[in-house]
N, C-alpha and C positions, 0 to 999 in steps of 0.2 A: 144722511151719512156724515160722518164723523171722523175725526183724526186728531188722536193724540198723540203728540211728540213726546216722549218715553227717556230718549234719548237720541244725542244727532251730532257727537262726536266722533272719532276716527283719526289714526289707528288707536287710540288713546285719549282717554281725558285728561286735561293739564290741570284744570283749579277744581279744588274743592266742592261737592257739589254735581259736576257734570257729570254726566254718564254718553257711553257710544253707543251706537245706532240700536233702538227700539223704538217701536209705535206701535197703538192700537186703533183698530181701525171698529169703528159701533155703526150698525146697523140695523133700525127694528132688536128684535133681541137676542142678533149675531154681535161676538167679540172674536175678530180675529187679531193675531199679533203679529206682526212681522219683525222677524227677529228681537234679538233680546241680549245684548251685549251689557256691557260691566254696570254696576249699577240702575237697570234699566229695571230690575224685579220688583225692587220698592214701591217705585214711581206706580207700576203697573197695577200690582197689590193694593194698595191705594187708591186706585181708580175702581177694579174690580176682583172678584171675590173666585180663586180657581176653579171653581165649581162653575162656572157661568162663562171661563174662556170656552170658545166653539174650536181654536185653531191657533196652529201656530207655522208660521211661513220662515224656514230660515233659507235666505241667500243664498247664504253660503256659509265655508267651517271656517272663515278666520275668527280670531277670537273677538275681535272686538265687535262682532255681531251675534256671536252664541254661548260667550261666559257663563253668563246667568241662566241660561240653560241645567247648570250643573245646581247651582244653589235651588231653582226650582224644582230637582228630583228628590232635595231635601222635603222642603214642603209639601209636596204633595206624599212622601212615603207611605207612611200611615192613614192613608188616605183611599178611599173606594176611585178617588176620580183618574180616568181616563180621556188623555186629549190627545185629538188628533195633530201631529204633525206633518208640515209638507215639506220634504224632503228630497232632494236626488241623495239616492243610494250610494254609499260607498265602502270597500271594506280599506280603511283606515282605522287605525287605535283611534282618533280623534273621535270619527261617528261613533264608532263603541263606546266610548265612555260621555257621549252627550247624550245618545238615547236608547241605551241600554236601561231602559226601564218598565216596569209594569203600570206605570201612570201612563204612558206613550203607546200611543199607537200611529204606526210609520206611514205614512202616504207617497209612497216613491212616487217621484212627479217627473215628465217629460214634457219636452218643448214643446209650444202651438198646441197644448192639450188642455182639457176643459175639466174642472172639478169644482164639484159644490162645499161650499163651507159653509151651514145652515143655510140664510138667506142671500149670503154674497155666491157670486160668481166669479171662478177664479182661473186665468189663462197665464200659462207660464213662459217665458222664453228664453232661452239661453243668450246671454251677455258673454262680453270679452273682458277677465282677471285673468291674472294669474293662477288664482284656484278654480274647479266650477262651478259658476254662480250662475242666477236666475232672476231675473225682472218676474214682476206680476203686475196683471192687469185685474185691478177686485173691481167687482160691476153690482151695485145697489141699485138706488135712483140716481146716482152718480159715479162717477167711472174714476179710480185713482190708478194710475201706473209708479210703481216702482221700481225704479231703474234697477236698484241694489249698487253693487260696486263696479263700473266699466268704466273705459271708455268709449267715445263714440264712434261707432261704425256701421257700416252701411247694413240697413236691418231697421235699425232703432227704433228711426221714424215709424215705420211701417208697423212695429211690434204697439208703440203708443197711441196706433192711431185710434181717435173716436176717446180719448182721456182728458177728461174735463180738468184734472188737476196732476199735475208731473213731481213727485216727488225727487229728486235726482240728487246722484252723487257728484256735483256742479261746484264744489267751492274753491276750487283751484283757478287761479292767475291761466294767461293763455299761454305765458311762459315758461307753465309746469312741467315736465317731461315724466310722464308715468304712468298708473295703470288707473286712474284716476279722469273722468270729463272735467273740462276747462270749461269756463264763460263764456267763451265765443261758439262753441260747440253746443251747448246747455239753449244761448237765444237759437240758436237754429232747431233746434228740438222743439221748443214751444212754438216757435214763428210758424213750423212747418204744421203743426199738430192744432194750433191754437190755444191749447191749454192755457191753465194757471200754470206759473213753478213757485216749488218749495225748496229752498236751496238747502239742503243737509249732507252730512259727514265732513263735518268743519275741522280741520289739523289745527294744532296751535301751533301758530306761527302764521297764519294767515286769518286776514281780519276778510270773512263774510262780507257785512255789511258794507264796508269801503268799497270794497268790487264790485258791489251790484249797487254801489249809489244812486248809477246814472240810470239805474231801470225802476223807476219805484213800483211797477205793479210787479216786480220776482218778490218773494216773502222770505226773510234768510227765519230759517227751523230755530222754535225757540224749544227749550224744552218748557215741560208744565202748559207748553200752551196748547188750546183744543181748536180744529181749526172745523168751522162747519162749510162741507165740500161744497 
């Protein structure tokens, strides 16, 4: 199992080059994506060919997780292909013009429920944003949990439990105040779980790596890199 970092900024990219939160996740000859924010369709495209995506997993509807959602209804128009999306339902203009399309086919997704994306196995849970978002647990021969965008609350643990590698929305100082998991919260999630963590949705104005110096087995999310689970 596999993990491609797509993109791993948040709410916005600051330099040239970056893109916000997308990954692909490779499986045998499952491609799912989880989400797909600004810049992140290139990357992806690049790696693989629309025809051969199995899934696409969005969080949630802030933009800097589902922009390129819209540029990929371009590319596929003319196109015979159809891909499933995982999605909680909502009637928002926002849902409507992300997957109002005839490439898309909708997968309304609920918590603590089970669905298959080719070869991966996929369990959802509801997280604490400001909008409604969803963590997922994808299970191959290795197990990745994706936080998506929370904080941490009581639940968490228990949603990641049995996840070999923790994806997390973690790059926040402990003195952040916001809808956002903090460092000290993030070691308690891995400590409790035993997981790996992959620290991503990095803000500019806040340096990753500095924060998590003193832990060097946490991995701060590069993009372009592939990390095998």
């Amino acid at each position: 199992m596999k993990l491609e970092i797509l993109g791993c900024h948040g709410p916005y990219a600051g330099r040239p080059g970056e893109a916000t939160s997308g990954y692909l996740v490779r499986y045998g000859n499952t491609r799912l994506v989880a989400d797909l924010g600004s810049g992140t369709l290139a990357r992806l495209l690049d790696s693989v060919t629309p025809d051969k995506i199995d899934g696409i997993f969005l969080s949630h509807l802030h933009y800097d997780h589902t922009s390129d959602m819209l540029t990929l209804k371009y590319a596929l128009e003319n196109t015979p292909i159809v891909i499933d999306v995982f999605a909680a339902e909502q009637k928002t203009n926002w849902y409507l013009e992300l997957l109002n399309s005839k490439n898309f086919n909708i997968v309304p997704i609920a918590t603590e429920t089970q669905y298959k994306c080719g070869d991966l196995k996929l369990v959802f849970f509801k997280v604490e944003h400001p909008v409604e978002t969803y963590a997922v647990k994808i299970k191959g021969d290795k197990t990745l949990f994706y936080t998506g965008d929370t904080v941490y609350f009581e639940g968490l643990e228990k949603a990641a439990e049995g996840a070999d590698v923790i994806l997390a929305d973690c790059a926040k100082p402990d003195y952040f105040r916001g809808p956002h998991m903090v460092k000290r919260d993030a070691l308690k999630l891995v400590r409790a779980t035993g997981a790996k963590l992959i620290v991503t949705h990095i803000a500019s104005g806040y340096d990753a790596k500095t924060l998590y110096a003193d832990i060097p087995e946490a991995e701060i999310a590069e993009e372009g890199k592939v990390y095998e689970l």
